[in-house]
Each structure stands twice: as structure tokens, then as C-alpha cells.
N, C-alpha and C positions, 0 to 999 in steps of 0.2 A: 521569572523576574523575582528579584531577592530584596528589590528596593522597595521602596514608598511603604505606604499605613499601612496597606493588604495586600502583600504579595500573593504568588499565585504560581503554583509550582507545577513545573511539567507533570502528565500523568504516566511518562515514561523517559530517561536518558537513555544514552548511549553512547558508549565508551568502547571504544573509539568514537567518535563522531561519524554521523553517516551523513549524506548530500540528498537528502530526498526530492524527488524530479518529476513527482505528479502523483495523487492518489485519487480512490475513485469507489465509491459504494459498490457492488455488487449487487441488481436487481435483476431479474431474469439473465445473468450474464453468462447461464450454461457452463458450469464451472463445477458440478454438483451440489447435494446437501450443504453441505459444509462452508461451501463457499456462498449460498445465500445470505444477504445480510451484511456478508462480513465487510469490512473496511480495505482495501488494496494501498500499498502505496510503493515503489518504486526509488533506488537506490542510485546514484552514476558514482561514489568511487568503489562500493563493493558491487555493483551489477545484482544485487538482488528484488526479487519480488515478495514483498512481505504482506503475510493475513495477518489481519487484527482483529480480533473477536469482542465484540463490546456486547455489554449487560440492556441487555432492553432499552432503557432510555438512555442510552450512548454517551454516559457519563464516565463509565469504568468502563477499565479494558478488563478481560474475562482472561488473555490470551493472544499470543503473538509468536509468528513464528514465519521462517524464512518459504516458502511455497516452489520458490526459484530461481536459480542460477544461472544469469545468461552471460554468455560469454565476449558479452562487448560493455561498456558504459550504456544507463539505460538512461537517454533523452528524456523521454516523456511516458505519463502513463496514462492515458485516457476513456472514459464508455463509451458509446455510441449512443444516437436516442436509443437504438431498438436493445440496449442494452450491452453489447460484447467489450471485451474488455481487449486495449491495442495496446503496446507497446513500442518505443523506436528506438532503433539506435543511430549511429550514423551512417548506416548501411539499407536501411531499412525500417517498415513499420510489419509488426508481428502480431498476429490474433490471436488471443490466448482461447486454448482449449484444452481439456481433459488426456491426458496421454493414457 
């Protein structure tokens, strides 16, 4: 937002524009190290699954990068209570896990 007394600027663009389609913390969600913690979020016109790495109190991103390429439009991206992290597309809902 660029208007009013105190705007307030994204912590990140992107150019192109992306369509983000659900994001999702990662807590127990079996994913490894790396992905504890980290931020997930979910793409429908480039199909990507992106990590976001934020600074302790999840004010700054530290870090961002593409995790995955799938090969349809990604609907939704959701956790489970017990943690795991799903994906859909219009074909289907996909469990992500460690390859």
C-alpha cells in the first residue's frame, strides 16, 4: 500500500506476479531440518511450492526459494492437525514428503 499517512510496504515482490493458493507453517510436517519452522506457500500460474525462511520473530524473511515444481496448477495448499503438509490440484490432493 503506497497510500495514506503510513504506508506499509510488502516484505517481498514479484515480477512477474504470482497467484498464491494457500500457505502453511511447517511444525512437525516431516519435511526435514530445513523445512522446520519454515513458511510454505503455494503458486496456481507457475505451479510452484515455495520455502520462506523468516528470522525468529517472523518479521524478516532470511530466505526464499522455489522447493517444487508441479506439473499442474496448484489449487490449495494446506497442514493437517497432525502436521503434514497436502497439496491439490484438479486431479487430485498430494502429501508432501522428502524425495
Amino acid at each position: 500500500n503506497q497510500d495514506g499517512p503510513s504506508p506499509v510496504r510488502p516484505k517481498r515482490f514479484f515480477s512477474p506476479a504470482i497467484a498464491p493458493t494457500g500457505l502453511a507453517f511447517c511444525s512437525g510436517c516431516a519435511l526435514g531440518p530445513a523445512a522446520e519452522g519454515a513458511l510454505f506457500f503455494a503458486t496456481f500460474n507457475t505451479s510452484d511450492l515455495w520455502r520462506v525462511t523468516l528470522e525468529p520473530g517472523r518479521t524478516t524473511v532470511r530466505g526464499q526459494a522455489v522447493v517444487y515444481h508441479h506439473s499442474a496448477s496448484i489449487l490449495s495448499l494446506e497442514r493437517s492437525p497432525a502436521g503434514t503438509l497436502y497439496l491439490s490440484d484438479a486431479a487430485g490432493i498430494y502429501r508432501l514428503t522428502v524425495a
